[in-house]
C-alpha positions as a Markdown table, in Angstrom:
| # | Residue | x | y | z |
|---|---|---|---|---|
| 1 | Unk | 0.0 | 0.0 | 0.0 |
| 2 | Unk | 1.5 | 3.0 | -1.3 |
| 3 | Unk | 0.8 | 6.8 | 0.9 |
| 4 | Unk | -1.2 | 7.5 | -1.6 |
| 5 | Unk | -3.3 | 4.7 | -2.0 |
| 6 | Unk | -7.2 | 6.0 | -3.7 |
| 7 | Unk | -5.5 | 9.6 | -4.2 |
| 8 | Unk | -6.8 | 10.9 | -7.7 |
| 9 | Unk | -3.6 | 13.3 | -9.3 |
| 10 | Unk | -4.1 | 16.0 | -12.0 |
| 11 | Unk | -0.5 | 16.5 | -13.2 |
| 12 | Unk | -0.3 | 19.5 | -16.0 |
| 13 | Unk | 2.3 | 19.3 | -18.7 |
| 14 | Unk | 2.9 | 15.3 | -17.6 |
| 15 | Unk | 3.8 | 14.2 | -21.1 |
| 16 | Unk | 7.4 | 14.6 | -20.5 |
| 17 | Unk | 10.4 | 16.4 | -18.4 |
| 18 | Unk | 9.5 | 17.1 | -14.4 |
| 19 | Unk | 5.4 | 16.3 | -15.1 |
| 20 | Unk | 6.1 | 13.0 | -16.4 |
| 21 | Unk | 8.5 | 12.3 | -13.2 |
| 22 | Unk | 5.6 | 13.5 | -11.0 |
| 23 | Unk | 2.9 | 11.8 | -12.3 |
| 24 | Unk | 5.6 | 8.5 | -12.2 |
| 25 | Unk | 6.3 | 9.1 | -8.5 |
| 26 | Unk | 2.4 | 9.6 | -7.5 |
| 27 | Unk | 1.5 | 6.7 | -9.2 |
| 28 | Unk | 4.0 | 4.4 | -7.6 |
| 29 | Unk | 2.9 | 5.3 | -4.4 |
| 30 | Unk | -0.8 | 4.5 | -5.0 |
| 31 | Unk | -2.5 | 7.7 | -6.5 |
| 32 | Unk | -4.3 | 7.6 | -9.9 |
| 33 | Unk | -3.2 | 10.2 | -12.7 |
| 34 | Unk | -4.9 | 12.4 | -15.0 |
| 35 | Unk | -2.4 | 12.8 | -17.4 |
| 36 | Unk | -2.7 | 16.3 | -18.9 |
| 37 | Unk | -0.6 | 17.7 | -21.8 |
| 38 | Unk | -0.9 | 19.1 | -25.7 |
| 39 | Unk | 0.3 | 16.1 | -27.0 |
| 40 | Unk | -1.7 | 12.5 | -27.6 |
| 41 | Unk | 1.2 | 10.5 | -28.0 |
| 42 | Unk | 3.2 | 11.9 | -25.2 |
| 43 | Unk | 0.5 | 11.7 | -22.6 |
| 44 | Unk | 0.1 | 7.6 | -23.8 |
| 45 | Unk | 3.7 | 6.8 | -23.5 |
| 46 | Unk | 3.3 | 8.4 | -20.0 |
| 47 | Unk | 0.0 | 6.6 | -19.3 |
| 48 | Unk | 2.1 | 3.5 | -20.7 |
| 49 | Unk | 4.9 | 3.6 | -18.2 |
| 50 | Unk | 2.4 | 4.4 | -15.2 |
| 51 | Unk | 0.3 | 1.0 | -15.7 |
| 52 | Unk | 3.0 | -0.8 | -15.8 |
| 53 | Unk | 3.6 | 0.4 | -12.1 |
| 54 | Unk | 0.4 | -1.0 | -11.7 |
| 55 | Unk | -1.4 | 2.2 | -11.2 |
| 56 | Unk | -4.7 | 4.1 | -12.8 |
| 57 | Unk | -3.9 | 6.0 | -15.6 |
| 58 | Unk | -5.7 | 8.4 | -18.3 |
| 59 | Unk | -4.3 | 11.0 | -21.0 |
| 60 | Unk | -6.2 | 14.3 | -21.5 |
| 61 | Unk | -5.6 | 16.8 | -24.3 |
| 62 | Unk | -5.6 | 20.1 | -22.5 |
| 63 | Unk | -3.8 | 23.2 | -23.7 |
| 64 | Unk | -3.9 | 25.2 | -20.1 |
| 65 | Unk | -3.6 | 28.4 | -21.6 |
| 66 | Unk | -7.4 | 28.2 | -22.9 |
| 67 | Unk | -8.6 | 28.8 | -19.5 |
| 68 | Unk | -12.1 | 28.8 | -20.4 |
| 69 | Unk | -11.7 | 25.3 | -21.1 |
| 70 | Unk | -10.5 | 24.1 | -17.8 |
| 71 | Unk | -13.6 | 23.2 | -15.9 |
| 72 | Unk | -15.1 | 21.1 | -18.4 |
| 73 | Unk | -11.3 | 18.7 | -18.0 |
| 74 | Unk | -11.7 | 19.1 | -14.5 |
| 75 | Unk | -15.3 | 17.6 | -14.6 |
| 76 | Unk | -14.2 | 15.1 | -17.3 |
| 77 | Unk | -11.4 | 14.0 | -14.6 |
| 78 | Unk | -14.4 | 14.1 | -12.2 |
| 79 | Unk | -16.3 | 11.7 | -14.0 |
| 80 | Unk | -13.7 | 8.9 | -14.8 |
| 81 | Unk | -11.9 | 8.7 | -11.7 |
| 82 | Unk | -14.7 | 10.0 | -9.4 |
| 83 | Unk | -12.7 | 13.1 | -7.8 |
| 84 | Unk | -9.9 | 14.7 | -7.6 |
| 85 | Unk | -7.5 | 14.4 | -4.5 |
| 86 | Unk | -4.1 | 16.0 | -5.7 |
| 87 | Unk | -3.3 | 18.9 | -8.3 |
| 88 | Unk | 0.1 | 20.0 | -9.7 |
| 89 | Unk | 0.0 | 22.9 | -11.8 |
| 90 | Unk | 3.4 | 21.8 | -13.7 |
| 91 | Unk | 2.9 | 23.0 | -17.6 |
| 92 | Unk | 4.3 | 26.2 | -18.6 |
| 93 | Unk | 5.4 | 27.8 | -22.2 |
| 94 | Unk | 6.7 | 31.0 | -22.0 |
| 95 | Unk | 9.6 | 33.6 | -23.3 |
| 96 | Unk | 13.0 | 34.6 | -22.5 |
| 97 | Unk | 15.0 | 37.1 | -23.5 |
| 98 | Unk | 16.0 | 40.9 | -22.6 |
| 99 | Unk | 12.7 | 43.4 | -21.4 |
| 100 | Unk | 13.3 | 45.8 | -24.4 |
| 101 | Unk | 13.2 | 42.9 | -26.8 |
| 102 | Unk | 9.8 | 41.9 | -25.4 |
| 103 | Unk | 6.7 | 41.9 | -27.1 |
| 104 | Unk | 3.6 | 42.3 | -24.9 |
| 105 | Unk | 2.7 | 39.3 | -26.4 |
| 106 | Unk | 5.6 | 37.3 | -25.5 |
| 107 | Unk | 5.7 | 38.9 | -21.8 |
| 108 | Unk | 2.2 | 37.6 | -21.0 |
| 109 | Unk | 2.5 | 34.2 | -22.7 |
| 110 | Unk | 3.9 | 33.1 | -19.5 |
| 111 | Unk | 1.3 | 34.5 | -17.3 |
| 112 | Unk | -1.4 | 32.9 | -19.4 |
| 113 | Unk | 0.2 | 29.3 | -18.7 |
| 114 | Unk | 1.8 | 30.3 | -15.3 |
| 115 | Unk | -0.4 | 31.8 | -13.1 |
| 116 | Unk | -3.6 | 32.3 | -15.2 |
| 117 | Unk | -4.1 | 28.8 | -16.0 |
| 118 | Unk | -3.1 | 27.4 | -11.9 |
| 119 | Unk | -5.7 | 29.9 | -11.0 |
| 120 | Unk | -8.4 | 28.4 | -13.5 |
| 121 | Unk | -7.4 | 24.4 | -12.3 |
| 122 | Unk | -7.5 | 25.9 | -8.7 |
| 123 | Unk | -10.4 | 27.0 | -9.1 |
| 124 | Unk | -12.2 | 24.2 | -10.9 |
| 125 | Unk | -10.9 | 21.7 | -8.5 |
| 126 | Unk | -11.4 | 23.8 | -5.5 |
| 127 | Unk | -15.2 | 22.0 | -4.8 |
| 128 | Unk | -14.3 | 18.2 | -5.7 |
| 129 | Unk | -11.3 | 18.6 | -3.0 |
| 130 | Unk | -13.6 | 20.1 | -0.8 |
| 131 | Unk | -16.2 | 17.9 | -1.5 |
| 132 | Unk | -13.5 | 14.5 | -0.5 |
| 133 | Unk | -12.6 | 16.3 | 2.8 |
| 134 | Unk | -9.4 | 18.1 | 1.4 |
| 135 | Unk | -6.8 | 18.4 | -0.9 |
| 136 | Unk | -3.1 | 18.9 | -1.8 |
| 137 | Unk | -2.1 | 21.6 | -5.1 |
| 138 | Unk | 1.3 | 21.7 | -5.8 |
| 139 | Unk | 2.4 | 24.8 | -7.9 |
| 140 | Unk | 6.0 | 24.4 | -9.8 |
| 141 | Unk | 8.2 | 27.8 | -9.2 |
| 142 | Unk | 11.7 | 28.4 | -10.1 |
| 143 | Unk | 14.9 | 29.8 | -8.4 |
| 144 | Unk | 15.0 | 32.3 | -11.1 |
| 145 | Unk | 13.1 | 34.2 | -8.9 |
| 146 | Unk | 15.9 | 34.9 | -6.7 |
| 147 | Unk | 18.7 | 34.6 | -9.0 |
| 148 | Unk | 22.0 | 36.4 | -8.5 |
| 149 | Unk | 21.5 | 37.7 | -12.4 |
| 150 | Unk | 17.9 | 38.0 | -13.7 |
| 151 | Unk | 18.9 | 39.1 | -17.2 |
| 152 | Unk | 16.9 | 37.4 | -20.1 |
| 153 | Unk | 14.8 | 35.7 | -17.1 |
| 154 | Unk | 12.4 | 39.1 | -16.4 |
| 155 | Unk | 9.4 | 37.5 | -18.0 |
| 156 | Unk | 9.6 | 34.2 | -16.6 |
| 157 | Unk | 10.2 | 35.3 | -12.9 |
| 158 | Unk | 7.3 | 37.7 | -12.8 |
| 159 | Unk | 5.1 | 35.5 | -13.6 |
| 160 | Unk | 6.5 | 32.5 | -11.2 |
| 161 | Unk | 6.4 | 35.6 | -8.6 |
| 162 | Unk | 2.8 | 35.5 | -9.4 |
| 163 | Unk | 2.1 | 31.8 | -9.0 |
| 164 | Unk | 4.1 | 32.0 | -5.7 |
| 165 | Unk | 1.8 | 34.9 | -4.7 |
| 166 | Unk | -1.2 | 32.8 | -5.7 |
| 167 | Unk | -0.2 | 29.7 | -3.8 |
| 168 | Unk | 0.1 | 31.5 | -0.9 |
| 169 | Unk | -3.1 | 33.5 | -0.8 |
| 170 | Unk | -5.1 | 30.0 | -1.7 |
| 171 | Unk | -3.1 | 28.4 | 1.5 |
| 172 | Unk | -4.9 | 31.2 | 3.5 |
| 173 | Unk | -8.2 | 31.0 | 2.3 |
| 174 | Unk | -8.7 | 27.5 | 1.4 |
| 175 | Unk | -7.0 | 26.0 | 4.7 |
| 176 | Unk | -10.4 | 25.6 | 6.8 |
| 177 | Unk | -11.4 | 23.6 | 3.7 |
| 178 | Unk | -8.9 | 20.9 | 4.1 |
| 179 | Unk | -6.9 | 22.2 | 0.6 |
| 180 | Unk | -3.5 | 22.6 | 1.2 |
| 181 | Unk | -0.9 | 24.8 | -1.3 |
| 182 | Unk | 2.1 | 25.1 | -1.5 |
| 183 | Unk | 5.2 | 25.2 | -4.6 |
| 184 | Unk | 8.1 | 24.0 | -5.5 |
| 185 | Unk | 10.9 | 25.4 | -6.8 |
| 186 | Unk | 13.1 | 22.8 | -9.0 |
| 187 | Unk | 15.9 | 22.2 | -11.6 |
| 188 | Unk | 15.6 | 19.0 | -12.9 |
| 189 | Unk | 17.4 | 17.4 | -16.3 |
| 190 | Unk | 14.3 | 17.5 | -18.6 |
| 191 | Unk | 14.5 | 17.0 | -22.1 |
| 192 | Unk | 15.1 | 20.5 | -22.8 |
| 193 | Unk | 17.9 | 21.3 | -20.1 |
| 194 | Unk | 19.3 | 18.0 | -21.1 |
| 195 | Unk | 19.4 | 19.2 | -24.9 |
| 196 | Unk | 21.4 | 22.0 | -23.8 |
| 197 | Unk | 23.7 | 20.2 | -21.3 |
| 198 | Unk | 24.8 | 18.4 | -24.1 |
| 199 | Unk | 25.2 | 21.4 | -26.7 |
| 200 | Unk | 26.9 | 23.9 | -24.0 |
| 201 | Unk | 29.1 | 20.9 | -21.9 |
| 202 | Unk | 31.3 | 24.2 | -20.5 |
| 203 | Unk | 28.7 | 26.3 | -19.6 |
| 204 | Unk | 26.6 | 23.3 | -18.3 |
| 205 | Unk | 29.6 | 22.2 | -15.8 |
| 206 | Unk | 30.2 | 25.9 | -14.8 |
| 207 | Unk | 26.4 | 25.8 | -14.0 |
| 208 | Unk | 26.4 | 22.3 | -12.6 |
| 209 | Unk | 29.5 | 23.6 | -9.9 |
| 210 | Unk | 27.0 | 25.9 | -8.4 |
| 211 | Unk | 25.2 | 23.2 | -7.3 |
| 212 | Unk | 25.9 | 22.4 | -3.3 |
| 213 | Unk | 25.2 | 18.6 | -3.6 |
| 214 | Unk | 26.9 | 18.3 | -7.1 |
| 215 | Unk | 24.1 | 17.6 | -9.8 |
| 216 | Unk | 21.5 | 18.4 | -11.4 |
| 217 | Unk | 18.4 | 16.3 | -9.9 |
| 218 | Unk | 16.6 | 13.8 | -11.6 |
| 219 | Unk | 12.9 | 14.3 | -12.6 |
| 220 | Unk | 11.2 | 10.9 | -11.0 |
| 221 | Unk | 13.6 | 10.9 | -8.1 |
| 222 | Unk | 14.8 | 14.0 | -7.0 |
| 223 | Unk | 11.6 | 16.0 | -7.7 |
| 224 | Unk | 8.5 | 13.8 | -8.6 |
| 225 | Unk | 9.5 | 12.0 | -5.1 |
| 226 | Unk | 9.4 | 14.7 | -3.0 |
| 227 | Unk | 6.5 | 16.2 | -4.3 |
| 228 | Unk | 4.5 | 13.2 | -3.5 |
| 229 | Unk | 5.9 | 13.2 | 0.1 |
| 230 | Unk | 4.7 | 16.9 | -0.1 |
| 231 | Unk | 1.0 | 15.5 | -0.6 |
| 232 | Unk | 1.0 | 12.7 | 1.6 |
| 233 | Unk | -0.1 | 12.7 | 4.9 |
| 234 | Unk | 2.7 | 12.9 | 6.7 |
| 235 | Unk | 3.2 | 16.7 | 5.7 |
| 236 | Unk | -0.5 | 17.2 | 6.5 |
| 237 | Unk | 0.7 | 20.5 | 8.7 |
| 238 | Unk | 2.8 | 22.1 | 5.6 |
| 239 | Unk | 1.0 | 24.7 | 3.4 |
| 240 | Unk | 1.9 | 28.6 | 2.0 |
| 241 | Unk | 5.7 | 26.9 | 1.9 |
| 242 | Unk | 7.9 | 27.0 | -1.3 |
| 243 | Unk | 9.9 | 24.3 | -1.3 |
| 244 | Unk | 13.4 | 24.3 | -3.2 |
| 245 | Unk | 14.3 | 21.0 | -4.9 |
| 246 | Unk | 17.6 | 22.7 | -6.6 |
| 247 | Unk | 20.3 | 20.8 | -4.5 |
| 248 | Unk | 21.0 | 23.6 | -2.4 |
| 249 | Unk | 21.6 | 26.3 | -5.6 |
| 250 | Unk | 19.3 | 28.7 | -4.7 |
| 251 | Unk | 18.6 | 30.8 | -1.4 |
| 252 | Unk | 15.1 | 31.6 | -0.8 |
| 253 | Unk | 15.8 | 33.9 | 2.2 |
């Protein structure tokens, strides 16, 4: 019996990379997964590798930017699995690059996936957890925020700044319902940071050395594993935190 044995999951963005590694990790230990993500054959090789674990496992085509869409996947998660338990806000597509060289539209594309679409999920999932007696939301952040250098990062911190912001709030007001929220912050070698690893191997080991405990973590063990500690019972009193899964990089403050 796993800790999170009859646990339904929502993982956003689970098709690959640091979702996928969640939705692994919550599975193992019991939970079923909605498998969200853009893309069908991605969200079946994840669904794939989860029942072989043994677990419950379904793929839904969600793009989390179209916000209006969001409660009718919540409810469609509603009705196959029968609730919703557990809720990681993990997909996010949005732009880097210096301020002045930033369209509007490339600024907000991150808050549309970031904070806009957590909000909309929150939201929409906010009764069914309720409804079961509680929840758990987990909201993925990044040490960006307080990086030494945020040059070319603006747009992406702000809007993680706003998902923090967000998590914390809901911890506030959703705490007498049972819902707890809280983030983490990670670095993880998903199949884009691994692509550039291998292209910039100098860069990569000068960014590697900054790393207390030596590596960059991987996405099942290092982060999907702790997050599903995070929404197991035995961190039942934890909620508001932000919880950095970088090896020691960063320094929250």
């Amino acid at each position: 019996m796993g800790i999170l044995e009859g646990n339904v999951a929502i993982v956003t963005g689970a098709g690959q990379g640091v979702g996928q590694g969640i939705a692994l990790a919550l599975a193992t230990e019991g939970a079923s997964i909605a498998v969200l993500g853009r893309t069908m054959a991605k969200l079946e090789t994840t669904c794939a590798l989860i029942h072989e674990r043994g677990a419950a496992a379904e793929p839904f085509l969600c793009d989390v930017s179209d916000t209006e869409a969001t409660p009718a996947v919540v409810d469609a998660v509603v009705e196959r699995f029968g609730g919703v338990d557990t809720l990681v806000n993990n997909a996010y597509s949005g732009s880097f690059g210096p301020l002045l060289s930033m369209s509007d539209a490339g600024f907000q594309k991150g808050f549309r996936s970031g904070p806009f679409a957590a909000f909309a999920f929150m939201k929409a999932c906010h009764s069914h957890m309720k409804r079961r007696g509680g929840g758990s939301i987990v909201n993925l952040v990044t040490s960006a925020m307080v990086r030494w250098d945020l040059s070319t990062y603006g747009a992406y911190a702000a809007a993680k700044q706003a998902l923090r912001s967000l998590t914390r709030t809901a911890a506030v007001e959703w705490g007498s319902d049972g819902i707890r929220v809280n983030c983490v912050a990670p670095h993880a070698l998903s199949p884009g940071l691994k692509w550039w690893t291998e292209n910039n191997p100098e860069e990569a080991e000068e960014f590697r050395r900054t790393i207390p405990l030596g590596y960059v973590g991987d996405c099942e063990q290092d982060i999907g594993r702790a997050v599903a500690v995070l929404v197991g019972p035995d961190m039942r009193y934890l909620t508001g935190a932000t919880v950095p899964l970088d090896g020691g990089q960063a320094h929250f403050g």
